[in-house]
N, C-alpha and C positions, 0 to 999 in steps of 0.2 A: 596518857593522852591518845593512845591509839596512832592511828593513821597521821595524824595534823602533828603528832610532836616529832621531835630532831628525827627518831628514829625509820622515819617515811622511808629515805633508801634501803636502810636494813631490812624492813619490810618487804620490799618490794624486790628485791635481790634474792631474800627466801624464797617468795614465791617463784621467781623466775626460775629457782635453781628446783625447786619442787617440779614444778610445769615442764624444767626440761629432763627431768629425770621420769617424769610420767611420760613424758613422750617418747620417752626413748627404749621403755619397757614395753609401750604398746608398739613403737616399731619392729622391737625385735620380736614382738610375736607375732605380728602382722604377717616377718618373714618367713619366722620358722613354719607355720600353717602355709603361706605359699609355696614353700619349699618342698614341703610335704604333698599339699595338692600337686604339686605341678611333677614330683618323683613318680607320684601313684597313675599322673594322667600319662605322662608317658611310658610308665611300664606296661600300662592295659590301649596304649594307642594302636594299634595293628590289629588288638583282637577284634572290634566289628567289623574289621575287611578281612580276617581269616575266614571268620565266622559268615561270611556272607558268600565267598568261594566257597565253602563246605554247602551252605543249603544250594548254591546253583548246583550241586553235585552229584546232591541228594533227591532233590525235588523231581527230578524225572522219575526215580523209585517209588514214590509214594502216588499213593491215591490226590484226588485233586482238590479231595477239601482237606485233607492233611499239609500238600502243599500250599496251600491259599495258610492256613493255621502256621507255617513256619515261616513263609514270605510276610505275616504279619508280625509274628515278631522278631521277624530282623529288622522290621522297620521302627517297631520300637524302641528295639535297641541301638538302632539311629538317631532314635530321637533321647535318646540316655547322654550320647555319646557328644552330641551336641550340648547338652545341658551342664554335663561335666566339662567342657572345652568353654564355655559361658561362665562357671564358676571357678575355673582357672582365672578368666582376663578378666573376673570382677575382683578379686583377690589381687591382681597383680596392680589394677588400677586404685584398689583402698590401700595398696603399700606406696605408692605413689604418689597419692592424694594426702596420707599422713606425714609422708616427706616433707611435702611442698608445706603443710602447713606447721610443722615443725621448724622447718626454716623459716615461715616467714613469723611464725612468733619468737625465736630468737634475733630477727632484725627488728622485732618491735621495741623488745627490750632494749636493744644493745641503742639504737635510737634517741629511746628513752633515757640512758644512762648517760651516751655522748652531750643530749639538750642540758641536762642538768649539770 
């Protein structure tokens, strides 16, 4: 009979228990990759301000299109540095967001299980 005979709870308990068992592999990978991003951002966080001391250091040695050529990519790498500090706090907000909705699908079920 599927879904409509006695076995409806049993059903649905499976699934709940499948559902929380997927959500809980995708949390802990969510973490682990955050954990990872966010090891790698701050081991390489100081390098664009070392790296930016060094060309103010340099840049009076060099000619003026050379210095125009390393003041632009330090700006670039400004703009890397930003991008990676961006996909850190997206990452930490998708471990967050899969939290929240982990919990609130085990209050659905559990809801569900108390009504009946």
């Amino acid at each position: 009979m599927g879904l409509f005979g006695n076995n409806k709870k049993k059903i649905i308990e499976d699934l709940h228990k499948k559902s929380e068992d997927h959500c809980k592999e995708i949390s802990k990978e969510i973490n682990e990759l955050l954990d990872d991003l966010r090891t790698d951002y701050d081991e390489n966080d100081e390098v664009i301000n070392e790296f930016s001391s060094f060309v103010d250091e340099i840049k009076t040695k060099l000619s003026p299109e050379d210095a125009h050529k390393l003041m632009d990519f330090s700006s670039r790498l400004n703009k890397v540095k930003r991008c990676a500090k961006k996909g850190v706090e997206a990452m930490r907000e998708l471990a967050r967001d899969q939290r929240k909705v982990t919990s609130e699908t085990r209050m659905e079920y559990e809801e569900y299980f108390y009504a009946k």
